[in-house]
C-alpha positions in Angstrom: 7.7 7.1 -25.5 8.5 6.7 -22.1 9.7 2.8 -22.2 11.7 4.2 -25.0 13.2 6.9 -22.9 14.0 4.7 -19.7 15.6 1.8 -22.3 17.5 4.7 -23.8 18.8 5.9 -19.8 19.5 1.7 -19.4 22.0 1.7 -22.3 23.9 4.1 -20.5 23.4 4.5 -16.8 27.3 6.3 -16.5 25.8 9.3 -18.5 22.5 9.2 -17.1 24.4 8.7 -13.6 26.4 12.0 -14.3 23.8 14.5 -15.5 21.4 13.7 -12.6 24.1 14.2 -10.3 24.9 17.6 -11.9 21.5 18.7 -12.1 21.0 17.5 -8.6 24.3 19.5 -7.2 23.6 22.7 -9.5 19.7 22.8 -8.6 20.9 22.4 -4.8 23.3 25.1 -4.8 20.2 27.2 -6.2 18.3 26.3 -3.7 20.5 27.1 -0.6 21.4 30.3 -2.7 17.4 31.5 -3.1 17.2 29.7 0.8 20.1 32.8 1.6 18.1 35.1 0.1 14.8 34.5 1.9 16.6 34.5 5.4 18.4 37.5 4.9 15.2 39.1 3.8 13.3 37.8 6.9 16.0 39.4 8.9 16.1 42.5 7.1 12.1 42.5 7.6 12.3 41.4 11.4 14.8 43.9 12.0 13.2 46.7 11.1 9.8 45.6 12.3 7.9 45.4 9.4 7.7 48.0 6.3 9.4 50.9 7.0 6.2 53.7 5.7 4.0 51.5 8.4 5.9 52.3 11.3 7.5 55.3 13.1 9.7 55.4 16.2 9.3 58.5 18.2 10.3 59.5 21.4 7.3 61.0 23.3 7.8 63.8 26.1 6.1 66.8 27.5 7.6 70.3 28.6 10.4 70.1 30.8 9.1 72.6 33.2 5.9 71.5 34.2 4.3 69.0 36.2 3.0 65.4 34.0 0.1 64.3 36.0 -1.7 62.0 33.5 -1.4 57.9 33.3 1.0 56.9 30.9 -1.4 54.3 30.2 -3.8 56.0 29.5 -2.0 57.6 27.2 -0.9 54.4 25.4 -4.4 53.1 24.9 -5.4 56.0 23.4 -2.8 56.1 20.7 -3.2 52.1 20.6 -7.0 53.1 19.1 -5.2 54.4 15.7 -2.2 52.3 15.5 -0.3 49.0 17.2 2.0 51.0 19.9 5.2 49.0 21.2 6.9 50.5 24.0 10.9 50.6 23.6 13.9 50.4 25.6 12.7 48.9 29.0 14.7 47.5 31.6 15.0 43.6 31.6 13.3 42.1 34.0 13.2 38.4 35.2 9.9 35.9 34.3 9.8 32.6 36.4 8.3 29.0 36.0 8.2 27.2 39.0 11.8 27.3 39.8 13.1 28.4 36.7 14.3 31.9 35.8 14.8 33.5 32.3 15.3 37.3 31.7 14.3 39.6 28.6 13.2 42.9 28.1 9.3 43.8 28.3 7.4 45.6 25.5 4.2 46.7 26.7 1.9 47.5 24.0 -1.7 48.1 22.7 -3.9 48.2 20.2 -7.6 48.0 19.2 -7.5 46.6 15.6 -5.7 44.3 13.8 -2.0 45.4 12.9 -0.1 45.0 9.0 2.8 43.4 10.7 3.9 41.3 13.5 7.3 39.2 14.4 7.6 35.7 13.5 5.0 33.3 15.5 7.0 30.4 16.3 3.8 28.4 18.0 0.5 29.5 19.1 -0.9 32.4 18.1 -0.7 36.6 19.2 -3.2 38.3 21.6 -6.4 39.8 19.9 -7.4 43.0 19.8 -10.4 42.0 22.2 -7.8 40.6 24.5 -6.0 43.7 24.7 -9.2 45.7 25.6 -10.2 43.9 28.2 -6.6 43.7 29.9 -6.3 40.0 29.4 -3.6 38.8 31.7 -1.4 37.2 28.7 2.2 36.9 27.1 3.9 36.6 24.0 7.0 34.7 24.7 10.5 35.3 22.8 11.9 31.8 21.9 15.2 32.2 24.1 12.7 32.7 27.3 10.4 29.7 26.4 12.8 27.4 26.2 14.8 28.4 29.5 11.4 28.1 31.4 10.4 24.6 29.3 7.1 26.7 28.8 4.5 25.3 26.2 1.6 27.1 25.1 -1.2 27.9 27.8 1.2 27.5 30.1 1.6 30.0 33.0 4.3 32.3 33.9 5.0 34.5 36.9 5.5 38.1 36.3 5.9 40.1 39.8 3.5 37.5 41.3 1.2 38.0 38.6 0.2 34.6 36.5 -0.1 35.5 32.4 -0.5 32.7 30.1 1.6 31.8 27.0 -1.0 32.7 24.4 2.4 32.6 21.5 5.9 31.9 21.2 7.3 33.9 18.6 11.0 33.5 17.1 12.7 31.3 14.5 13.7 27.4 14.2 17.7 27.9 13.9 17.9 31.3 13.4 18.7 34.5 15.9 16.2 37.4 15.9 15.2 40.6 18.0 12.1 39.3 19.7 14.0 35.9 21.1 14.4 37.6 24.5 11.2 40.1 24.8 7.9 39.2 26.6 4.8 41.2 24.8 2.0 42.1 27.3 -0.7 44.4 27.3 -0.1 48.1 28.7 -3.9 47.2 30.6 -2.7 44.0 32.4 1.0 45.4 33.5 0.8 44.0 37.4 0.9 46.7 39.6 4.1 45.7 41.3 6.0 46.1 37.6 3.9 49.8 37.6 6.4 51.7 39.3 9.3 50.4 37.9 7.4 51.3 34.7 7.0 55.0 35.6 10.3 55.4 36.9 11.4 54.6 33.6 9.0 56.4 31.7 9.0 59.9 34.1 11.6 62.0 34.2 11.8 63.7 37.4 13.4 66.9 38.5 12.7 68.3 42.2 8.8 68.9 41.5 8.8 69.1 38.0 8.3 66.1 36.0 7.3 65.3 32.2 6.7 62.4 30.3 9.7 60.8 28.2 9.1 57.5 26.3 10.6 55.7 23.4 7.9 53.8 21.3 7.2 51.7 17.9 3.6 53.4 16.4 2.8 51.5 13.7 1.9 54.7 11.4 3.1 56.4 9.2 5.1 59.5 9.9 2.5 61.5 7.9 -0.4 60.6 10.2 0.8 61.2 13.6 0.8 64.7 13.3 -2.9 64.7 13.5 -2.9 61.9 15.9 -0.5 63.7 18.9 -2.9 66.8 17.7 -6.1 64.9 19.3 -4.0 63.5 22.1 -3.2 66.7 23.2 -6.5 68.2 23.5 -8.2 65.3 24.8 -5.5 64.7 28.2 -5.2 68.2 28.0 -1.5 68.6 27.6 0.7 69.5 25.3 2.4 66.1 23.8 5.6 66.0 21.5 7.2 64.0 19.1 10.6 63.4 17.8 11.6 60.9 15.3 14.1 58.4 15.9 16.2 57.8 12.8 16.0 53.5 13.2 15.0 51.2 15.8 18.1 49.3 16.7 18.8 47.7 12.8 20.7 44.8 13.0 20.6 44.1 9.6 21.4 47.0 7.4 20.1 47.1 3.7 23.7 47.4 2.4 24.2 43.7 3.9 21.8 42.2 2.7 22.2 43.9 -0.9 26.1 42.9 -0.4 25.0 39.2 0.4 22.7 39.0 -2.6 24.2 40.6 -5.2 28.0 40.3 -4.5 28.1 36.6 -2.7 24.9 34.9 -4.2 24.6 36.0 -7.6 27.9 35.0 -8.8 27.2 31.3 -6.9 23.4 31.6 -8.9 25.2 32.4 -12.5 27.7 29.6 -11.9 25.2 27.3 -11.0 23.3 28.1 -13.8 26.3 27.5 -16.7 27.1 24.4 -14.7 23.1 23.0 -16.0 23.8 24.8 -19.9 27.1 22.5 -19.7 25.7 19.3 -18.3 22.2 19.7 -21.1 24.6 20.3 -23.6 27.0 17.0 -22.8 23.6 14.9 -22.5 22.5 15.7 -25.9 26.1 15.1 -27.7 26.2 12.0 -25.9 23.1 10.8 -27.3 24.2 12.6 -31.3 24.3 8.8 -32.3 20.9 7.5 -31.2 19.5 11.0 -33.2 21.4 10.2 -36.0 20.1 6.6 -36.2 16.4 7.5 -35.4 16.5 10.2 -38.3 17.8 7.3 -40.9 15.3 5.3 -39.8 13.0 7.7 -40.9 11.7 9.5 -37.8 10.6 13.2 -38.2 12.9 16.0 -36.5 9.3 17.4 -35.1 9.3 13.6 -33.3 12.8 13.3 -32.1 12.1 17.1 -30.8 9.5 16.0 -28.5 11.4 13.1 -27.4 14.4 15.3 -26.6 12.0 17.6 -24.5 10.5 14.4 -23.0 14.2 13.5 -21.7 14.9 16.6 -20.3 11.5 16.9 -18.5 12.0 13.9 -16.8 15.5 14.8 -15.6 14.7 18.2 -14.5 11.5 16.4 -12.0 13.9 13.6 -11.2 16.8 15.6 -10.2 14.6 18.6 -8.4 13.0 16.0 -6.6 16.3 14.8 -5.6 17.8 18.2 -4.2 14.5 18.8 -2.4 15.1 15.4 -0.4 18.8 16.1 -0.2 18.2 19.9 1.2 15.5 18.0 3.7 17.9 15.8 5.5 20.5 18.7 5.8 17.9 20.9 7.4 17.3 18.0 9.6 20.6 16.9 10.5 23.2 20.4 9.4 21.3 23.5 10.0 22.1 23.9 13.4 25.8 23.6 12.7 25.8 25.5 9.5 23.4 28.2 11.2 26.2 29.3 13.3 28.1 30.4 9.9 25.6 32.9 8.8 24.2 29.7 6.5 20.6 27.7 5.8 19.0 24.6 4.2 15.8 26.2 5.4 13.4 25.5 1.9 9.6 26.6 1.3 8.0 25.1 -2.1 9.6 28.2 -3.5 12.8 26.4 -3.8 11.6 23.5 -5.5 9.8 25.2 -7.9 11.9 27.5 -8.6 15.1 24.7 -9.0 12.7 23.0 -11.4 11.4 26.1 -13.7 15.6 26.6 -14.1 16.3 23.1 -14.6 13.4 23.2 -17.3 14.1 26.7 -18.6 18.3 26.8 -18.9 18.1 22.8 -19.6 15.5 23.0 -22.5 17.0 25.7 -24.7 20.7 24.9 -23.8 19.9 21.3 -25.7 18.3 22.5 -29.0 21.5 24.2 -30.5 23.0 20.5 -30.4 19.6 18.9 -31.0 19.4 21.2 -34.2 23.1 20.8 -35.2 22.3 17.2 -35.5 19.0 17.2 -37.1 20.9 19.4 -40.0 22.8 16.3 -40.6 21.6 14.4 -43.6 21.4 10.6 -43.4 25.0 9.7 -44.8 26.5 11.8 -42.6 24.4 10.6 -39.6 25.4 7.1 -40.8 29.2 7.6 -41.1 29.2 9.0 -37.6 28.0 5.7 -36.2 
């Protein structure tokens, strides 16, 4: 069946030329559309750090006519024990290597178990729980600052005369995100020269009166922290508040990203799709003589079925294969170019499986209204239509 086939492609290779080259461009457009779709999703994810019923941003302060006397770090540590706790809107500072200099902003945080989310890990790996107990003296890198202080992992930065080594680097090949200028350390290692800078952001001051006012990321749910500032207050012996913050700096909205799938892609995706129904169907009028011979030679329609389904199998693979190694050297050689235009060729096995369960689907039952229009013909037609 399948010398058949390839002797049947041989006889004409302009035909066969022209559908693999329309599968190939149609299952490539699909590809770059569902590769759209998964980076405006990622964004859409980074930017509002993780799912939004798993995280709350509150602002935390005290009463405004009292005195705060407790350590904000403390404080931190003690919420970190329920939840991941990121602390927000920090001045930027400066982090050296050798003679190099980079800047981002610091997010102190804490935690004591493992949390549901975490930005993009571009290499190594994040700081353990364990880690963060015992005050390890470690960073997670944005990309941005990495690559301005040539830093690999387990290498050291300085950080107010304090060494802390690259444990991760997290970030995104070709791609712009939140964390590409921040440096995560742990509220426990925070070197004491960075302490007061710290406080003066995080203490409001007044003449003698001073209270507590800091803008965090607590990885729980609204519901729970009730309960959680509740325990907090009794155990520092204070009286702690909470306000919600409506978002946390969104750079990618939900209407974008439903405007870019639904308005920009889907149109692209149905088009696409037509283009394979048109290119299935030409392929089997093209071959309406060889059906019509095989049927007066006596072949069964259940035979020149399978061999029809055969054909397109091997196309669909074939031309798949093709876009996946036409999508790889344009991620290697165009994405940074094409980046810069809110465009990918990033691809995950999602693509290619996905461009081939189309190319199978739409290419499969687009050919069997000609493939049965044929069959219906009895042999003196088939014959005068040689």
């Amino acid at each position: 069946m399948l010398r058949n086939t390839l002797r049947s492609w041989k006889r004409r290779p302009i035909q066969f030329g022209i559908i693999v080259i329309g599968y190939v461009i149609s299952i490539l457009v699909v590809s770059v559309l569902i590769s759209g779709i998964q980076k405006r999703a990622f964004e859409y994810n980074q930017s509002n750090f993780g799912k939004l019923e798993n995280r709350t941003a509150i602002y935390i302060h005290t009463e405004d006519d009292g005195l705060y006397k407790n350590n904000t770090i403390n404080i931190l540590k003690e919420l970190g024990k329920s939840a991941e706790v990121d602390v927000l809107k920090l001045d930027i500072e400066e982090f050296m290597k050798d003679k190099k200099v980079s800047q981002g902003q610091v997010v102190p945080f804490y935690y004591e178990k493992k949390t549901d989310w975490q930005p993009a890990l571009y290499s190594g790996r994040f700081i353990t729980p364990e880690e963060c107990k015992g005050n390890s003296k470690r960073v997670i890198l944005g990309r941005a600052i990495a690559e301005e202080l040539k830093v690999n992992i387990g290498d050291s930065i300085d950080f107010y005369n304090d060494k802390y080594v690259v444990t991760g680097i997290i970030g995104k090949r070709y791609m712009d995100t939140n964390f590409d200028r921040v440096a995560y350390i742990p509220v426990g290692s925070l070197p004491q020269g960075y302490i007061s800078n710290f406080d003066g952001k995080t203490i409001a001051r007044n003449g003698d009166k001073s209270q507590l006012s800091i803008n965090v990321l607590f990885r729980a749910n609204e519901n729970r922290i009730k309960d959680i500032f509740g325990d907090l207050s009794r155990k520092f012996n204070n009286n702690f508040r909470y306000d919600v913050q409506t978002d946390v700096n969104l750079t990618v909205p939900f209407s974008q990203v439903f405007t870019d799938v639904v308005v920009v892609s889907l149109p692209l995706l149905i088009v696409a799709l037509i283009n394979i129904i048109n290119i299935s169907i030409f392929w089997i009028d093209g071959r309406k003589k060889e059906i019509s011979i095989k049927k007066v030679l006596g072949a069964n329609d259940a035979y020149i079925k399978r061999s029809v389904e055969k054909d397109m199998l091997l196309v669909a693979v074939i031309s798949s294969t093709l876009a996946l190694l036409v999508q790889i050297l344009l991620l290697n050689f165009a994405e940074p170019i094409v980046n810069k235009y809110e465009f990918t060729f990033n691809l995950s096995w999602i693509n290619f499986i996905v461009g081939l369960g189309l190319a199978l689907f739409i290419g499969y039952f687009a050919s069997l209204i000609p493939v049965e229009k044929t069959l219906d013909m009895n042999p003196a037609d088939a014959i005068k239509a040689i």
